[in-house]
C-alpha positions as CSV (number, residue, x, y, z in Angstrom):
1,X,0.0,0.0,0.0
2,X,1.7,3.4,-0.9
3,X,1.9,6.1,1.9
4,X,-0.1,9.4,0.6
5,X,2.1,11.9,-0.5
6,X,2.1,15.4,1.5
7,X,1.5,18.6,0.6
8,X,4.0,20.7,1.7
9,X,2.6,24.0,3.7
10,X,4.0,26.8,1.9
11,X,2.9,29.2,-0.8
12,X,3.1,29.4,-4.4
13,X,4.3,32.1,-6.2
14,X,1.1,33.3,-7.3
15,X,-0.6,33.4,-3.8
16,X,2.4,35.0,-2.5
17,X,2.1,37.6,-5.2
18,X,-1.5,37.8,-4.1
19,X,-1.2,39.0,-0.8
20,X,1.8,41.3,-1.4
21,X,-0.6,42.9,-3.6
22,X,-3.0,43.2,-0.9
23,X,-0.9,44.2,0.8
24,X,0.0,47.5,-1.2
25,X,-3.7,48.2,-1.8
26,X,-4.1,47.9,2.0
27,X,-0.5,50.6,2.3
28,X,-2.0,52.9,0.0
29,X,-5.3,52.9,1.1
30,X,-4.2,54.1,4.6
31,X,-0.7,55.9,4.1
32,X,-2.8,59.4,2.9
33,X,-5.2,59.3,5.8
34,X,-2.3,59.0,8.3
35,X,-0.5,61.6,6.3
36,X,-3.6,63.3,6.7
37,X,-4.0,62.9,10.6
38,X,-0.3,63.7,11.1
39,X,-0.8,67.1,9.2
40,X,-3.9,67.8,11.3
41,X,-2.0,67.5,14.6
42,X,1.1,69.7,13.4
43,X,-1.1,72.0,12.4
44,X,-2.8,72.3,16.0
45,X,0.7,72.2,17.4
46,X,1.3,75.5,15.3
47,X,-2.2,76.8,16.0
48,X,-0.5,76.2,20.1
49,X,2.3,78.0,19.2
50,X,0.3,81.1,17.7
51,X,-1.7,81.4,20.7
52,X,1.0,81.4,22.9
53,X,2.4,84.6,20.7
54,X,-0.9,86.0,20.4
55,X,-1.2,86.7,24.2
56,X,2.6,87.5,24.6
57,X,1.4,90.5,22.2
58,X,-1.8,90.6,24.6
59,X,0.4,90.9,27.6
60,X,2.7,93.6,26.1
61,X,-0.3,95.4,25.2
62,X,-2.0,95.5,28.1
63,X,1.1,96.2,30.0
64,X,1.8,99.5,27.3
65,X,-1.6,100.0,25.6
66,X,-0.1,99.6,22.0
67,X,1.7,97.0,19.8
68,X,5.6,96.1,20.8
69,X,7.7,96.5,17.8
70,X,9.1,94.3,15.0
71,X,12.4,95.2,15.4
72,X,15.4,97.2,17.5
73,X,16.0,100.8,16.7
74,X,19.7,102.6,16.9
75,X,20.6,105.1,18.7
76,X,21.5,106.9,15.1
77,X,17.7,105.9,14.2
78,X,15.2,106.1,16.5
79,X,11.9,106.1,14.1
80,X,13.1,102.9,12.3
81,X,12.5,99.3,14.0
82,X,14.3,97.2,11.7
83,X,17.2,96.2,13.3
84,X,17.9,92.9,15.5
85,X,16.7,91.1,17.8
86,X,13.3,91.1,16.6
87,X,10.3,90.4,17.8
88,X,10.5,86.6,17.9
89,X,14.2,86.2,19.1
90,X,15.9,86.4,22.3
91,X,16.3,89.8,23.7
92,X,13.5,90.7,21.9
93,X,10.0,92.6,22.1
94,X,8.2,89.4,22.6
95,X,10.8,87.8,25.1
96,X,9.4,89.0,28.3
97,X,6.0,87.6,27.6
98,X,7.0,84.2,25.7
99,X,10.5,83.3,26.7
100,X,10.9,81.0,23.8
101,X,12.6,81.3,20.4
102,X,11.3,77.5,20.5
103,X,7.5,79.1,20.0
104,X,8.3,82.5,18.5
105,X,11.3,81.2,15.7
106,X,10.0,77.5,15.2
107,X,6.8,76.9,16.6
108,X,4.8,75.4,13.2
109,X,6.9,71.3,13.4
110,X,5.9,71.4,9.6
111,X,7.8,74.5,8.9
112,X,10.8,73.7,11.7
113,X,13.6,72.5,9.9
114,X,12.8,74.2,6.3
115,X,12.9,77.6,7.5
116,X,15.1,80.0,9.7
117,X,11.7,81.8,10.8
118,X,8.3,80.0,11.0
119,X,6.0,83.2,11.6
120,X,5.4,86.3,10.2
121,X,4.1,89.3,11.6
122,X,2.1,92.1,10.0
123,X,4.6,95.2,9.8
124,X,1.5,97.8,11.0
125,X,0.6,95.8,13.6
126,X,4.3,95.4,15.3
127,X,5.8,98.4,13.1
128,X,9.2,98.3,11.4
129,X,8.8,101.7,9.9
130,X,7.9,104.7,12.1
131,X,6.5,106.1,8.9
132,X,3.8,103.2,8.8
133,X,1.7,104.8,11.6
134,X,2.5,108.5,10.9
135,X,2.9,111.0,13.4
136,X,0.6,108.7,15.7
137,X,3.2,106.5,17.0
138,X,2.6,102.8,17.8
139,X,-0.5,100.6,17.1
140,X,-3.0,101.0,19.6
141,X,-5.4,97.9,19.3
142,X,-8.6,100.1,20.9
143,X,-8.5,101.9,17.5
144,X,-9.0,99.1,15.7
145,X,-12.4,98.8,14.1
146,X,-12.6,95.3,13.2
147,X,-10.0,93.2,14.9
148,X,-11.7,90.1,14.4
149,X,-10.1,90.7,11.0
150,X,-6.7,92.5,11.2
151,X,-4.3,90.0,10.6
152,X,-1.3,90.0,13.7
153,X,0.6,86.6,12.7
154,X,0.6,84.2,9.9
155,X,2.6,81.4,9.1
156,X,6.4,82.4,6.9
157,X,7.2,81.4,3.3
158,X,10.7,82.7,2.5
159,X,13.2,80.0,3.3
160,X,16.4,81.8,4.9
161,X,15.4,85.0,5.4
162,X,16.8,85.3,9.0
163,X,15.7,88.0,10.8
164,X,13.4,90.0,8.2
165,X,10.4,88.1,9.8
166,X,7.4,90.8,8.5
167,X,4.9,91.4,6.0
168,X,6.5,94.0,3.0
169,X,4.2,95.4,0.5
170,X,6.1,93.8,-2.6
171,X,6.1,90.2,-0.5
172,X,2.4,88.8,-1.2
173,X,3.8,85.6,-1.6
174,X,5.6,85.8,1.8
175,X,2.2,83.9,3.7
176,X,3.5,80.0,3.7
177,X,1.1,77.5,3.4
178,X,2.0,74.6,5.2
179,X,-1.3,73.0,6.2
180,X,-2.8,71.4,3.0
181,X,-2.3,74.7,1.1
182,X,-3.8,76.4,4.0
183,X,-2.4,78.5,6.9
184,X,-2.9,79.5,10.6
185,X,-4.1,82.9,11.4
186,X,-3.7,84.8,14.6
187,X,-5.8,87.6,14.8
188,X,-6.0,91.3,16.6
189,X,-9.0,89.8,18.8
190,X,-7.2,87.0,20.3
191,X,-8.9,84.1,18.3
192,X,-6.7,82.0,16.0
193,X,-8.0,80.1,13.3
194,X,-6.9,77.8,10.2
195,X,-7.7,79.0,6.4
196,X,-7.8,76.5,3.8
197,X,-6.2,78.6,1.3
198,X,-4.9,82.1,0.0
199,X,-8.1,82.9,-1.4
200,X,-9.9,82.5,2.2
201,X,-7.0,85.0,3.0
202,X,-7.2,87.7,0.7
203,X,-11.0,88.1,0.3
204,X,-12.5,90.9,-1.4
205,X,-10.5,93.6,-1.7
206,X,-13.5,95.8,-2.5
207,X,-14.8,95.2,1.3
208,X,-15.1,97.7,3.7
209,X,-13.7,95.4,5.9
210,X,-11.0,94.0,4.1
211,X,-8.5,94.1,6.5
212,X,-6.5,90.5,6.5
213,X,-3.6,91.0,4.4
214,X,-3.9,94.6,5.8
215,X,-0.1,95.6,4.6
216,X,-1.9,96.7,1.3
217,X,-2.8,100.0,2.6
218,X,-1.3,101.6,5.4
219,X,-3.2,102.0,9.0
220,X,-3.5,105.3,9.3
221,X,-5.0,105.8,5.2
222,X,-7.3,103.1,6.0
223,X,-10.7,104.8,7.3
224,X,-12.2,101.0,8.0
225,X,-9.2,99.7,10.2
226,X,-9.5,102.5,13.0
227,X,-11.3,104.4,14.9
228,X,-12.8,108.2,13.2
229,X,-10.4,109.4,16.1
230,X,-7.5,107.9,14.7
């Protein structure tokens, strides 16, 4: 009587190719939605970050009833802020109420690493130029009309650009958008928020209350941004 042959427990080629297969599908079906869930939680770790700057600039002002500024001035040049430290580094404007380049220089962990600077401020907000408020001095944020709409911080752009951490007028491209193509917003009300996009940015420029990439027109020309007592 012959003994029955056995099969011996191990794949073919074909079933092996099989399940690497499903295997891929399986990888590409899930690799986008944890690339997805990983960019949502960098992108609340910068919204952190913003917050925490948006009520260091809360505490200045509350401590000196206007904006700090963006820069240092020179004893040579007291009506221009452009020098260092800025606002964001040690030594600073910000320093006393943050205490940490780690928040103010390289708080968005999608930007850290790519760029020198991860935030942006708006240059009328935390002047550079004496000139950008007139003969009226600093900011004050009482005059503000509609703060839920002036634009304080936004996220940076320009790769090595150490230092020069503002908005310019000929820099519209300086907003990054590291968030899906969007970007996180800190406003002159306190809130902070996420756009999905430039174009949830820019809005109409032929509203009164356009106001969010405010370095188009200066403060003081812009009857909408302040106060009739400006």
């Amino acid at each position: 009587m012959k003994a029955r042959s056995l099969r011996v427990g191990c794949f073919t080629l074909i079933e092996l190719l099989v399940v690497v297969a499903i295997i891929a599908i399986l990888a590409s079906m899930l690799l986008p939605a944890l690339s997805k869930a990983r960019g949502r939680a960098q992108q609340t770790s910068c919204m952190g970050s913003m917050k925490q700057i948006g009520m260091g600039i809360g505490m200045y002002v509350d401590e000196w009833d206007y904006y700090p500024s963006g820069g240092s001035n020179k004893a040579t040049d007291l009506t221009h802020y452009y020098y260092a430290p800025w606002w964001a580094w040690k030594g600073g404007s910000l320093w006393p109420y943050v205490g940490s380049t780690e928040v103010t220089r390289s708080g968005c962990p999608t930007s850290r690493g790519r760029l020198l600077e991860s935030y942006l401020v708006n240059r009328l907000a935390l002047v550079i130029y004496g000139s950008d408020t007139g003969s009226h001095g600093f900011v004050k944020p009482n005059r503000l009309q509609v703060p839920e709409s002036f634009l304080l911080v936004t996220e940076f752009n320009i790769p090595n650009r150490n230092g020069y951490n503002y908005f310019e007028y000929s820099q519209t491209d300086s907003v990054g958008r590291w968030h899906n193509g969007g970007m996180n917003i800190a406003w002159a009300d306190g809130h902070i928020s996420g756009l999905p996009n430039m174009a949830a940015l820019i809005g109409s420029r032929y509203n009164t209350n356009y106001v969010k990439l405010s370095w188009m027109n200066p403060v003081y020309n812009t009857p909408s941004l302040v106060a009739s007592n400006w």
